[in-house]
C-alpha positions as CSV (number, residue, x, y, z in Angstrom):
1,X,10.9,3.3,14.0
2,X,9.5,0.4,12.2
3,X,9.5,0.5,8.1
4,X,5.7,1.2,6.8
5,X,5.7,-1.1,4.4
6,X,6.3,-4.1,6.9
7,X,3.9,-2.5,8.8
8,X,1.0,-2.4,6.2
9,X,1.9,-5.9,5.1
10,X,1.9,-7.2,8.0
11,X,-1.8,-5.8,8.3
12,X,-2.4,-7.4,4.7
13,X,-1.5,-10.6,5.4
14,X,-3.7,-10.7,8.9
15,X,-6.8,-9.3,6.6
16,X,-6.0,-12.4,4.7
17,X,-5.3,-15.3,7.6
18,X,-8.7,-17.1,8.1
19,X,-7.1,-17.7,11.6
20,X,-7.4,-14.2,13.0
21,X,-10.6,-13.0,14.6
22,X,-13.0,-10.3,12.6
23,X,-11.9,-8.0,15.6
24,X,-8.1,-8.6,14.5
25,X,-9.3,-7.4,10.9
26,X,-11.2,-4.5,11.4
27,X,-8.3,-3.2,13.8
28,X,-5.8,-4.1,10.3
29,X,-8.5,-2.1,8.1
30,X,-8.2,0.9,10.8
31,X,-4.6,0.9,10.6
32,X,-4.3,0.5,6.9
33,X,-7.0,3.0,5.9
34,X,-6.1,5.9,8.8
35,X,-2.7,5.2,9.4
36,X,-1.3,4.0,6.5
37,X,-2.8,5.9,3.5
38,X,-4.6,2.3,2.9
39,X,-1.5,0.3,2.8
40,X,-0.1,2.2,-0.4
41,X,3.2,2.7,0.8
42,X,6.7,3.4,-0.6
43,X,10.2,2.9,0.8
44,X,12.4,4.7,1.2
45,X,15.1,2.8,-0.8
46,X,12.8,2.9,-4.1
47,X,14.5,6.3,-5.3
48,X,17.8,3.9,-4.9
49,X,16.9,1.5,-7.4
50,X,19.1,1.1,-10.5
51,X,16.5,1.8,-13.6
52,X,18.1,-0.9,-15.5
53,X,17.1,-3.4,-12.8
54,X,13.4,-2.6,-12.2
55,X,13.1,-2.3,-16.2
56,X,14.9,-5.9,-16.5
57,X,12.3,-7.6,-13.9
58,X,9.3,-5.6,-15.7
59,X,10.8,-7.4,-18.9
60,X,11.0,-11.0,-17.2
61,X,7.5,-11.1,-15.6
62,X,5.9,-10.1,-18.8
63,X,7.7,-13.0,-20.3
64,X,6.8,-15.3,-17.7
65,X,4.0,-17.9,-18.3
66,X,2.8,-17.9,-15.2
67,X,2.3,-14.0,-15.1
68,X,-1.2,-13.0,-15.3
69,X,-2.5,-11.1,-19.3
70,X,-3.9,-8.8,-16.8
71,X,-0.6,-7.8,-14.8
72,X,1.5,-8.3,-18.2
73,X,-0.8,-5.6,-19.9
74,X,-0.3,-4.0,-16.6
75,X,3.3,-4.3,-17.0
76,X,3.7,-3.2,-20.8
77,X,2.2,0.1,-19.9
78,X,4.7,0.8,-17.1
79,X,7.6,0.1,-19.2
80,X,6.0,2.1,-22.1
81,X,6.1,5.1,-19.7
């Protein structure tokens, strides 16, 4: 069985390729939106993540420059929580 997340971004990046015909997207969008709870999917491996790890990159992107306020404001909630 192929991994979900693949899946959807391989849908996401084809919504996204000014190459592909409108046809090609609006079979993505299908897939995404019906098959794929709109491309909002987990793996499996994220309940194997060490907490340590995931808080030590949320750490690093807010202290990057090129990170977004947006995504860093973003960010500072999801380490508050």
């Amino acid at each position: 069985m192929s991994n979900p997340g693949n899946v959807a971004g391989g849908h996401k990046a084809n919504l996204n390729n000014p190459n592909t015909s409108e046809e090609s997207k609006q079979n993505s969008r299908d897939v995404l939106e019906n098959q794929l709870d709109g491309g909002d999917v987990t793996s499996a491996s994220d309940a194997n993540k060490n907490p340590n790890n995931v808080q030590g990159g949320i750490k690093a992107a807010i202290n990057n420059p090129n990170t977004s306020a947006e995504k860093k404001e973003e960010l500072k909630a999801k380490l508050d929580s």
